[in-house]
N, C-alpha and C positions, 0 to 999 in steps of 0.2 A: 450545525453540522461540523464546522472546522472545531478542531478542538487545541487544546496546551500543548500537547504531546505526541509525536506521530507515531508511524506503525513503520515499523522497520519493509513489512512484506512490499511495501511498492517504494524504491531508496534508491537513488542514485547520487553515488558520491564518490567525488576525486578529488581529495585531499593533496597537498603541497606536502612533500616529505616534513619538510616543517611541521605543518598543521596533524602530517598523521603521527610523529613523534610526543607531540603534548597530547593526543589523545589515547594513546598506548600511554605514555605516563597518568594521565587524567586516570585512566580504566584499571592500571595498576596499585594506583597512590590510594584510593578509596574503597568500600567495598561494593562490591557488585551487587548491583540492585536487586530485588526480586522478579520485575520485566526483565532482566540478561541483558543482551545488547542493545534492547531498546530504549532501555533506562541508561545504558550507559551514552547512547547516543541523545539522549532528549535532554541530560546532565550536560555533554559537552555544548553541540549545538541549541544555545536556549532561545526561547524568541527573542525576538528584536525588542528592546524597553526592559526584557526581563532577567536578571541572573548577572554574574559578574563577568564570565569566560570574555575572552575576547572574539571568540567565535558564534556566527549568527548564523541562522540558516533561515533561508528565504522560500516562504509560504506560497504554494502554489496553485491559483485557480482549481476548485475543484473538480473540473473536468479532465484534471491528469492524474483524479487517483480517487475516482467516485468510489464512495463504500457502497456495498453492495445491503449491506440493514438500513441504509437511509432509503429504499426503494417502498417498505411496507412502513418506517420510520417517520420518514419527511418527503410523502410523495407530490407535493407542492415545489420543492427544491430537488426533487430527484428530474420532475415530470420537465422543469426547468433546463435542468445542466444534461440530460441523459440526448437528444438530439447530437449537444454537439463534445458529447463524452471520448475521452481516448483513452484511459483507463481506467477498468470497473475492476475494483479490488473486492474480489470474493472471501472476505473475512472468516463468516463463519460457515457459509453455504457453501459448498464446491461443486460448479457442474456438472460433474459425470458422477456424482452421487444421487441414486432414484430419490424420489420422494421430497420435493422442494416443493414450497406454497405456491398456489396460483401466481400471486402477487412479484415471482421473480418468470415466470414465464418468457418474457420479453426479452429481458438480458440473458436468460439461461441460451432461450434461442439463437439470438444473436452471437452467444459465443461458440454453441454451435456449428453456423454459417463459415464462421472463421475458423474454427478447429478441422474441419472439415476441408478449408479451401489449401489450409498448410499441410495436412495432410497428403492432398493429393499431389501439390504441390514439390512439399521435400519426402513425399513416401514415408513417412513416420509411422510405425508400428503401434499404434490404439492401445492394444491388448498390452504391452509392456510398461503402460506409464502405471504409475502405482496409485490406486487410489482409495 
């Protein structure tokens, strides 16, 4: 499941004016990949062992960015990490689109529960988010 490359959709980064100056150079100086910013980010931050940058970026337990295709993919390691999961990155499925397989029921649910609870919560309008 972990792979070379990440997915920009679940990213949290706070770069040092420093660090985000050589990457606005990085992003500038070469040409822009055909992934966009993913590719520009998987070129600066390369794994650790791998690439020349001087910038690393640190791999994080899957349970803070489950893919959601590893559910009917790798349900041995889904059935694993998904108890103590904190975020399910919906890649290709997206919840409030009808017609998802059995096989995400679970998770669809669960987001659900939570969509629902913020809802009530901060009054959120349903009908306006775009889907």
């Amino acid at each position: 499941m972990p792979a070379e490359n990440f997915n920009a959709g679940v990213l949290s980064i706070t770069p040092s004016l420093e660090t985000y100056a050589a990457l606005v150079n990085d992003a500038l100086g070469k040409p822009l990949p055909k992934d966009g910013e993913q590719g520009v980010l998987n070129r600066f931050y390369h794994v650790p062992g791998n690439g020349t940058s001087n910038y690393t970026r640190t791999v994080l337990d899957m349970k803070y960015n489950l893919n959601i295709e590893a559910c009917p993919t790798h349900r041995l390691k889904w059935d694993a990490i998904w108890p103590d999961a904190r975020v399910v990155h919906f890649t290709v499925f997206k919840p409030l689109k009808p017609g998802h397989p059995e096989w995400y029921e679970e998770p669809v649910q669960f987001w659900m529960q939570e969509w629902e609870e913020m809802n009530t919560v901060f009054g959120w309008d349903t009908q306006a988010i775009d889907t």
